[in-house]
N, C-alpha and C positions, 0 to 999 in steps of 0.2 A: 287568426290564420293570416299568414303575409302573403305578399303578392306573390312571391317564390310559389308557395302551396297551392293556393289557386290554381297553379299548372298544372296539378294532377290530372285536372278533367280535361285538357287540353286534347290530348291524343284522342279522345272520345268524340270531342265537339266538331273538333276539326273535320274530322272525315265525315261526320253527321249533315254537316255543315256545306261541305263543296258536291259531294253525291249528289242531292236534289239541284242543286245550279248547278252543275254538268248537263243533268239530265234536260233540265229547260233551256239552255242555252244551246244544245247540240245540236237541234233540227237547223237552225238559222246560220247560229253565229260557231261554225266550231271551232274555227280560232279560237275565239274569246274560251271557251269550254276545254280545249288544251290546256291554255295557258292556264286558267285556274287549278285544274289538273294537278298539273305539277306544281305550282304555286303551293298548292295544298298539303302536296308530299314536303314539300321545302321546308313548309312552315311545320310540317308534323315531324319530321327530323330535327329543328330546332327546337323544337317545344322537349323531345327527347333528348335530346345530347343536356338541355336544361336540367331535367331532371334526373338526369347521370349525374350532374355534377351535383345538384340538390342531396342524393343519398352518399356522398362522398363521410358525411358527419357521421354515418354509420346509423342515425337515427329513422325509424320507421314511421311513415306517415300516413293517417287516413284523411280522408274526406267525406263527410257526410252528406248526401246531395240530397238537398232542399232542403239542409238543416236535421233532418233525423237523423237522432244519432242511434248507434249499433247496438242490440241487434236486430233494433225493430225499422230501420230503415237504409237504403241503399247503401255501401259505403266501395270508395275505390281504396286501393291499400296502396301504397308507394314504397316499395325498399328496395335492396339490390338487386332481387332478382329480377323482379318487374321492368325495374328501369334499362337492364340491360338488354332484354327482351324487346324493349319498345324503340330502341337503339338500333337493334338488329333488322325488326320489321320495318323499321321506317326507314332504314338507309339501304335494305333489300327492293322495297315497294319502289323510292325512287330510281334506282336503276333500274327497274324492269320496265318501267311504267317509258324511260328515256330511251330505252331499248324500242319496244313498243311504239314509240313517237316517231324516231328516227329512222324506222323500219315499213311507217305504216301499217303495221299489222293490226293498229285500233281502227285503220280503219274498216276491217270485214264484216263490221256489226256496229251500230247506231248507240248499243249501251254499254260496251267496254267502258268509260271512262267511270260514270255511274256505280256499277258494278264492281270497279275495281278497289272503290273507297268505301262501298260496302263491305269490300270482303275486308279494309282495313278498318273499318269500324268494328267488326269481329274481331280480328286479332286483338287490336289494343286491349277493347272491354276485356276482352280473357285474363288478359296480360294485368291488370289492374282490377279485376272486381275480388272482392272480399267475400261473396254471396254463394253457394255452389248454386241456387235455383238461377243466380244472374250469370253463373259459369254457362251454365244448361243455355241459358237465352243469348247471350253472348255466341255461343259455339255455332246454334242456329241462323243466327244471320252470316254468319260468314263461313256455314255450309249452303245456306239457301243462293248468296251473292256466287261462290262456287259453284253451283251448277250452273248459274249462265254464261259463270266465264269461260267452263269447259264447256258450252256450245259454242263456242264465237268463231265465228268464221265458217262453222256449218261444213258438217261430213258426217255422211253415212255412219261411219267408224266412231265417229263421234257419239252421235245419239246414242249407240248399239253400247257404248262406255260407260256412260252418259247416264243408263236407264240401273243398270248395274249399280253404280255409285251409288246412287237414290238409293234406289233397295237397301245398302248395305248400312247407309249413313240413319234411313229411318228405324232400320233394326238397333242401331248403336242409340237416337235416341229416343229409342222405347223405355230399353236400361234403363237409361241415366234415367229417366224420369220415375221408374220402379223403384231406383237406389234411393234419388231423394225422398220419393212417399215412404220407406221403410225408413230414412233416416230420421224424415220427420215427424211421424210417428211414433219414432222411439224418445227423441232429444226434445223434440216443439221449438225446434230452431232449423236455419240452412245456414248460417251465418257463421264463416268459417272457423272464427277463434271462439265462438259459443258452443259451437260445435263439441271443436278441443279440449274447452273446459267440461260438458257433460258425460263425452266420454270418456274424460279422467274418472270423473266420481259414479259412471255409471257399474250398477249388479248384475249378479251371475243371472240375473233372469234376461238383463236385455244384448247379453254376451250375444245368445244367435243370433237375433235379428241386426243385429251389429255384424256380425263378422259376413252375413249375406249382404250385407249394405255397400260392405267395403270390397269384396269381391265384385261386385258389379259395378262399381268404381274404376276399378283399374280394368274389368275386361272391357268396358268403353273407354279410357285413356290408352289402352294398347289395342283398339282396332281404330282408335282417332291417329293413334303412332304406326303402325302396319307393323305389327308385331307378330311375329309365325306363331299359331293358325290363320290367322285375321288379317294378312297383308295383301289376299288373292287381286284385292281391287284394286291398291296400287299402279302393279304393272301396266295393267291394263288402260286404265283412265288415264296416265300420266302419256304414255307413246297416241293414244288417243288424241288428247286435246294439242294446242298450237304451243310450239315448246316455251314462247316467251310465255305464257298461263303457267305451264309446269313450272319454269323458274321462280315465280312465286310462289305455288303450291310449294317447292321446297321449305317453307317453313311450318305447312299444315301437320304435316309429320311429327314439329318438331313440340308443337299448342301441346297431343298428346303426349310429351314427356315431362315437358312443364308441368301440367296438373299434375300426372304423377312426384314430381317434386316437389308444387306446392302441398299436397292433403297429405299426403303419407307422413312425413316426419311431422306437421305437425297437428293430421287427425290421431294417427295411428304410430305415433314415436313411441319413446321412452317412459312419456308417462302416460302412455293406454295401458299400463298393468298388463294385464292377459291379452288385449287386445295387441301388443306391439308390434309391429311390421308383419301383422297375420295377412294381409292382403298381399302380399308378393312372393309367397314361396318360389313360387313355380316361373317367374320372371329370369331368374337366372339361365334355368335351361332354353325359355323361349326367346333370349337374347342370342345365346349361342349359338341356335338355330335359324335367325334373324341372321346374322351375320351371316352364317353357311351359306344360306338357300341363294341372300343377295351376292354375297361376291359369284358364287358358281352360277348366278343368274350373268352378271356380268362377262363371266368367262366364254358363255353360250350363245351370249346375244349376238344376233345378226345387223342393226343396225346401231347409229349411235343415242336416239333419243330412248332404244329398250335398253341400251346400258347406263347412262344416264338413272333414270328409274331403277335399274336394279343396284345402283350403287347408292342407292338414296338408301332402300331397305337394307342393303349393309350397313352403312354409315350408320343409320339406326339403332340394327343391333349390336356394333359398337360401344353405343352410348351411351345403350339402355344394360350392357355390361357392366359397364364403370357405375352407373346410376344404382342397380341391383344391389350392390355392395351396401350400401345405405350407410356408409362413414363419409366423415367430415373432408380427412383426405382425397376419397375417390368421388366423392361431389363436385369438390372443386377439379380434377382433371375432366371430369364429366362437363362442368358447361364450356370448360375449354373447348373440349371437342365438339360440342352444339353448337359456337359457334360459326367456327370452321367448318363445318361437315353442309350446316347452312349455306354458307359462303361458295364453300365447292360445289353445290350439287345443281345451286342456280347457275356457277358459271359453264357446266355440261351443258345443262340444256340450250342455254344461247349460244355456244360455240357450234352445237345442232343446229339452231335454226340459221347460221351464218353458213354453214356448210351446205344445208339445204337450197338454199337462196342460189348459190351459188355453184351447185352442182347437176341444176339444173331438174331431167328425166332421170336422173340416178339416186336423188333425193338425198338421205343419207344412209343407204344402206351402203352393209360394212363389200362393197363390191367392186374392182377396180376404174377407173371411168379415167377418159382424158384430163389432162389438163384444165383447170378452170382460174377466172379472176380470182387472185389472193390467197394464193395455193400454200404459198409458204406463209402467209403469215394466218393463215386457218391451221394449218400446223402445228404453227409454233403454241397458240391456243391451246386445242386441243392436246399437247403435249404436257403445257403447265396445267390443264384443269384437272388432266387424268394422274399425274403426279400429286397434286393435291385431293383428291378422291381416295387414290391408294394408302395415303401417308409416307411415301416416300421423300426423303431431303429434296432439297431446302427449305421447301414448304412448311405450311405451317402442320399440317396433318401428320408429319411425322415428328415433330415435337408435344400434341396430340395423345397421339398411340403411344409415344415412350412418356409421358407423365402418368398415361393410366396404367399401363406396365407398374411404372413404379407404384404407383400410389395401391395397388391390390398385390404389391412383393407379399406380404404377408396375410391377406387372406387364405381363408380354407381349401377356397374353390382355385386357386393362382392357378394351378398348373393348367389345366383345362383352358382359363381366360388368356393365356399366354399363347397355347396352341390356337386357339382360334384366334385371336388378334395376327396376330403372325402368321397363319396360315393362311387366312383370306386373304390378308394383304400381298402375299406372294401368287393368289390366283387372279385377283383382280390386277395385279403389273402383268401377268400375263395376259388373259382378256384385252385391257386396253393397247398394250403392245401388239397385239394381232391386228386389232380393228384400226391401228396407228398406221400400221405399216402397209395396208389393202388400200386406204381411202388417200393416204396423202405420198405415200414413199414407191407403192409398188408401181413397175411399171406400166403403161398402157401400151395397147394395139399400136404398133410401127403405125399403121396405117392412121389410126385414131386422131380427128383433128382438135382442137380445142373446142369447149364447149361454146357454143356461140349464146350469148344475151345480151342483154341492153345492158347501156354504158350504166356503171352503178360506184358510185364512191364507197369508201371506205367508211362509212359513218356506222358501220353495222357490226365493224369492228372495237368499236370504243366500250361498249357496255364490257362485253366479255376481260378489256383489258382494266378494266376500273376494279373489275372484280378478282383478276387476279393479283392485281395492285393491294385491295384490301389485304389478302392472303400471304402479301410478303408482308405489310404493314405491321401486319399479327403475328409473323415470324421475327421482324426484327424488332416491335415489341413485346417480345412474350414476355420476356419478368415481370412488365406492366401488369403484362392481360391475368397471368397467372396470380397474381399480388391481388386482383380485383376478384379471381374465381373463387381465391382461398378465403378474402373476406364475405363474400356472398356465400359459401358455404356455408360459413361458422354462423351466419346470420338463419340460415334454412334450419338448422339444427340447435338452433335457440329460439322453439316455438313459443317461450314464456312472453318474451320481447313482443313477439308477433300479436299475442291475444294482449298486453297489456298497453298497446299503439292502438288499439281498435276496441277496446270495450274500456280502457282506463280504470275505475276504482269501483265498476259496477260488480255487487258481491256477487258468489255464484248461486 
């Protein structure tokens, strides 16, 4: 293995790595414990852009940790999708985390920093394990790291979210835990391309227990995704916790689609026989309704961090639209839109918390209020984040929505996925144009003087503008990006590749 490969554990280490020295460092020194901080995001961001360029050769890489090799021991997986994933959380995690610094908001609680690299120790693991029992463990720490970061700073409203969450997250891993005993029980493996090879060669006898296996599968990746029925706890926890926390949750959302992309094509593809894409029937309609509920959540919402949140759930079912299709095609406009929709949904929430800061007793509700520090250029923010939300031009979200457009011209279900793409997006421009025009445009009381606060620079504005920097980035290189989504699709849908990078010439 060369020093290149080596990297794969890297995203793992790392955050493993600066969490407990955060944690030791913080009571004393918290300089020192910032600065690693972010050091750490730095170094996890390079370690990822690394291995971006590593799956460039199109080749898929395992790593066996501690030497066992697969299926009897741990293994990380390395291909395009992972890599791009780990790309996204780590160049996400470091602007929230610079958000967060520049704002003070770590400092309302003592284990923000800790916690924050726990919950990135979760993502990556997800993002890279080859294991579903280390999917399962992986998810768990950076649900466990999640609840304390949606207590931080501490609110009634909070805990009362807070208690909700828990409930929901330990019913989701009940499931998962019931899915893999039935899996395991059936196959004697959890190990994902061992998996794929047994339920290739598996009988009509272990068809049931199989096809219960994989349904409780995807109904824990689509309440980890807040997919209608399952998305009630969303709303809620997301306006609940401190919006810089929500702007990184925006990629919790997104784990639950990713596993759906990783096991299905290649537990439940082409060559599951009878078993084929039996676990998603019903995802098309729940995408549809996904979208509905979010944009017309959007259209209703009275402030900006509940619309925020409910354009995340649209964004969602968007994506898990394009995804449902389960072609090669509409895969790749799919993680296009993952991207972005990522992108957008963190930049809502800190465009919230710069509004709130800033608007003093009126917080951000969608209500008119004087005058406040940095009016016009909260604005101009919130103008380009809700155009990137919607998919409206120049942005990158409507280049987005017209590649999945295209890429589902010719499925079954088009007409229907056209109406709702297109329809939401016309009720979410309006939603956000309302809540645009009350908080920044309409006029205040003659009488109403400016809001008075302490002197406060602009540094609370840079996050929000990095992020809508990314989103032209991605607009003005989309043939890139698209060039990169169409290769990682083809890569998703040639699971042979996949099991023979991770088990190599072991027979079945």
């Amino acid at each position: 293995m060369t020093l290149a490969e080596q990297l794969i554990i890297a995203p793992v280490v790392i955050p493993a790595v600066v969490a407990p020295l955060t944690l030791l460092a913080m009571p004393r020194r918290r300089a020192l414990a910032v600065g690693l901080s972010l050091a750490g995001c730095v170094a996890m961001l390079a370690a990822a852009v690394a291995l971006f360029e590593l799956v460039q050769d199109n080749t898929i890489r395992s790593y066996a940790v501690g030497g066992w090799p697969a299926p009897f021991g741990i293994v990380l997986v390395l291909d395009r999708l992972s890599a791009a994933m780990l790309v996204l959380s780590s160049a996400l995690a470091l602007i929230v985390l610079l958000h967060a610094t520049l704002t003070a908001a770590d400092r309302q609680g003592s284990h923000f920093h800790p916690l924050f690299h726990f919950q990135l120790l979760g993502l990556n693991g997800a993002f890279l394990t080859g294991d579903l029992f280390n999917l399962f463990v992986f998810f768990e720490v950076l649900l466990i790291a999640s609840y304390g970061l949606m207590l931080h700073g501490q609110a009634a409203a909070r805990l009362k979210a807070a208690v909700g969450y828990v409930v929901v997250n330990i019913v989701g891993s009940a499931l998962f835990l019931i899915a893999l005993g039935v899996l395991y029980g059936v196959t004697g493996t959890l190990n994902m391309a061992d998996l794929a090879r047994r339920i290739a060669v598996s009988g009509a006898a272990d068809e049931g227990m199989l096809r219960i296996a994989g349904v409780l599968l995807m109904t824990v990746f689509a309440l980890k995704a807040a997919i209608v029925p399952l998305h009630l706890w969303l709303p809620r926890t997301y306006v609940a916790t401190m919006p810089v926390v929500a702007a990184l949750f925006a990629i919790l959302t997104k784990v639950g689609v990713y596993a759906m992309i990783r096991i299905v094509p290649l537990l439940f593809g082409e060559g599951a026989g009878a078993l084929a894409w039996m676990p998603s029937p019903w995802l098309f309609p729940a995408a549809v309704m996904t979208a509905v509920i979010g944009f017309a959540g959007v259209f209703v919402a009275q402030a900006m961090r509940e619309q925020a949140a409910f354009a995340l759930v649209g964004s969602t079912g968007t994506l898990v639209l394009a995804v449902s299709c389960w072609t090669q095609a509409t895969m790749a406009a799919a993680l296009f839109y993952l991207v972005h929709a990522t992108l957008a949904g963190a930049a809502l929430f800190l465009v919230a918390d710069v509004t709130m800061r800033r608007r003093g007793p009126y917080d951000d509700a969608a209500v008119p209020s004087p005058r406040f520090s940095g009016q016009q250029a909260t604005g101009l923010l919130f103008l380009a984040s809700s155009i990137a939300a919607v998919g409206l031009p120049p942005l990158s979200g409507f280049i987005g929505k017209l590649f999945i457009l295209q890429t589902t011209a010719t499925t079954s279900n088009w007409i229907i996925l056209w109406a709702t793409v297109l329809g939401t997006t016309l009720i979410g421009v309006i939603g956000f144009a309302r809540t645009g025009s009350i908080l920044f445009w309409k006029a205040s009381p003659s009488s109403a003087g400016p809001i008075d606060g302490p002197n406060r620079s602009n540094a609370d504005l840079i996050t929000p503008t990095i992020l809508i920097g990314l989103l032209a980035a991605l607009t003005i290189g989309a043939g890139w990006a698209t060039a990169q989504a169409q290769a990682t699709a083809t890569q998703i849908f040639a699971p042979q590749r996949y099991i023979d990078a991770v088990l190599g010439s072991i027979p079945r």
